[in-house]
N, C-alpha and C positions, 0 to 999 in steps of 0.2 A: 161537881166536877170543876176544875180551873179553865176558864177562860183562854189559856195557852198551854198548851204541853208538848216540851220541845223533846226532839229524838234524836240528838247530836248524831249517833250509832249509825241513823238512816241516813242522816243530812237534811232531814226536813224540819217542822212543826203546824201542828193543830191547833187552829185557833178558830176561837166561835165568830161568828160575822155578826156585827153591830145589828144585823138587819136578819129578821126569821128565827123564827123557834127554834128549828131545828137545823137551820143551815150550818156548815163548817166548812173551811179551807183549810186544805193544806198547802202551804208553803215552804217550797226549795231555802235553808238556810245559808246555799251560796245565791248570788248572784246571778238568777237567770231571768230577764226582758220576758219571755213569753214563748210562746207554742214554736217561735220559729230559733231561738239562743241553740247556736251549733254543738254546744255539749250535749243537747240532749239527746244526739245521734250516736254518741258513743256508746259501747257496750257497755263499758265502765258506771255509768251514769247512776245513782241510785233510782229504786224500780219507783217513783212517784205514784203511779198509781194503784200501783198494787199496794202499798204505806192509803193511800188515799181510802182504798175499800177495805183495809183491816181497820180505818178511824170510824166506820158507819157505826158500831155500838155507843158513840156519842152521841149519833143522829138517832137511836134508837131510844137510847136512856132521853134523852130530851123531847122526844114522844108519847112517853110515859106507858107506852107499848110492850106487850111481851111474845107479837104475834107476830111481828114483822117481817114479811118474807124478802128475798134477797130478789123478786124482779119490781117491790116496791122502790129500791132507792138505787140511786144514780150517781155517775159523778159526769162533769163537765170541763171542759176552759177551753173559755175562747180564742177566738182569731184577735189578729193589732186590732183590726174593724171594728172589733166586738167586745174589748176589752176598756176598764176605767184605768188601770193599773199600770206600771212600771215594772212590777216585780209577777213572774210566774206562779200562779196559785190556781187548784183543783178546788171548785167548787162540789160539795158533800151534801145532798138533802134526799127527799123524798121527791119519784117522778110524777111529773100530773101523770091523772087518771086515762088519761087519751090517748099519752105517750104507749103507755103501757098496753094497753088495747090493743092499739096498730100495731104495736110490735109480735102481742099475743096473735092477732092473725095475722102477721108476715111468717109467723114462726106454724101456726096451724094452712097454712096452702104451702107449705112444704120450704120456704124459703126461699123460693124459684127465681124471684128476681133477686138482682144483686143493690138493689135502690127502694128508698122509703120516702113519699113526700109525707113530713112533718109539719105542720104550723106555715104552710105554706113554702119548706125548704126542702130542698132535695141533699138527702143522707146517704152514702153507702151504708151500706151494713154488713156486717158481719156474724158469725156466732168464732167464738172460741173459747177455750174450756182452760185459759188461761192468761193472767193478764202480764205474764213475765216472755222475757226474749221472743223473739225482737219484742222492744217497746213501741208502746203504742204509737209514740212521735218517729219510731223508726217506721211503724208500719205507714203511716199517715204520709211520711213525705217520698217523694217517687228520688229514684237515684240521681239524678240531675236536677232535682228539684231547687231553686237556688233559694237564696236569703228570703225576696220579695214573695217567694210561691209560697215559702212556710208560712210566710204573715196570716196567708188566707186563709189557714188550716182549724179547723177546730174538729173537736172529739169529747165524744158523751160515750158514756159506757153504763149500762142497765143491766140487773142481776136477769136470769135467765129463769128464775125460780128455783134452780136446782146449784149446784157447782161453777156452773161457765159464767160466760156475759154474751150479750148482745152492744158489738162498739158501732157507734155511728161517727163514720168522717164524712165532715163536711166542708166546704170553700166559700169562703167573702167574696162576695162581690160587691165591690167598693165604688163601684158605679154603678149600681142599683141599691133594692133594700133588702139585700140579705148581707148581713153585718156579721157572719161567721161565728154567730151569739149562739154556741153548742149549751147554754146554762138555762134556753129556754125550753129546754125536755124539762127542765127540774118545778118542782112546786115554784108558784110564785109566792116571792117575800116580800113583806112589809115590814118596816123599822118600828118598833115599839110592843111586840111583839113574840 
């Protein structure tokens, strides 16, 4: 498979990440800063992550897997906090084992709370059985929400095993150590690899 495959149609591209087997991003081919760039509120917007979770048969083929179920892999992107970049991109891989667990029993005790601590972070959570309107950056930011609140915002999204997802929004906190780093649900990468 190529290293970049661009999808002018969507507005995006998939590109393999220097760093991880099986890691991929997808990247907006306009111009958008990150999780808080005020386009991505509009309706109009292309669906990013839904483009993001039809790219997993990359993460799949470069696993050399033929049994992959859809609450094994994840996508991500972080908060400003959280983020190396300039340019908005969805991180694509497999979720750690533990992610998945805790979500497997937030979803086995009925879902009852509406919060998951992770890795020491505190997630909302969600189930939906769909990852189109609203978008997930629309669901993510509250309606007064201004520039600086979206900064804080990041969002993972984990197959459900069946059709839906499980999306977790979370907030930086930029004065403590939670860095709004939603890409640490996903398998950890090493470069060379």
């Amino acid at each position: 498979m190529p290293s970049l495959q661009c999808h002018p149609e969507h507005g995006d591209a998939v590109l393999k990440d220097r760093c991880g087997a099986t890691h991929y991003l997808l990247i907006p081919t306009a111009r958008r800063t990150g999780v808080e760039s005020p386009e991505l509120l509009r309706d109009d917007e292309p669906d990013y992550f839904g483009d993001a979770w039809a790219a997993r048969d990359r993460v799949i083929a470069a696993s050399g897997r033929s049994d992959v179920r859809t609450d094994e892999l994840g996508l991500a992107i972080n908060s400003r906090w959280g983020r190396t970049q300039g340019q908005l991109h969805i991180h694509i891989d497999f979720v750690r084992p533990e992610i998945r667990d805790a979500i497997g029993q937030w979803r086995r005790e009925g879902a009852s709370s509406p919060s998951l601590s992770l890795l020491g972070h505190s997630y909302r959570i969600v189930h939906v059985e769909t990852l189109q309107g609203p978008s997930l950056f629309q669901r993510a930011a509250g309606a007064a929400d201004t520039l600086q609140q979206r900064e804080m915002n990041t969002i993972a999204v984990v197959g459900d095993g069946a059709s839906g997802f499980n999306v977790l929004f979370g907030h930086a906190d930029p004065t403590g150590p939670d860095r709004g780093h939603g890409e640490e649900i996903l398998v950890p990468r090493r470069c060379g690899n």
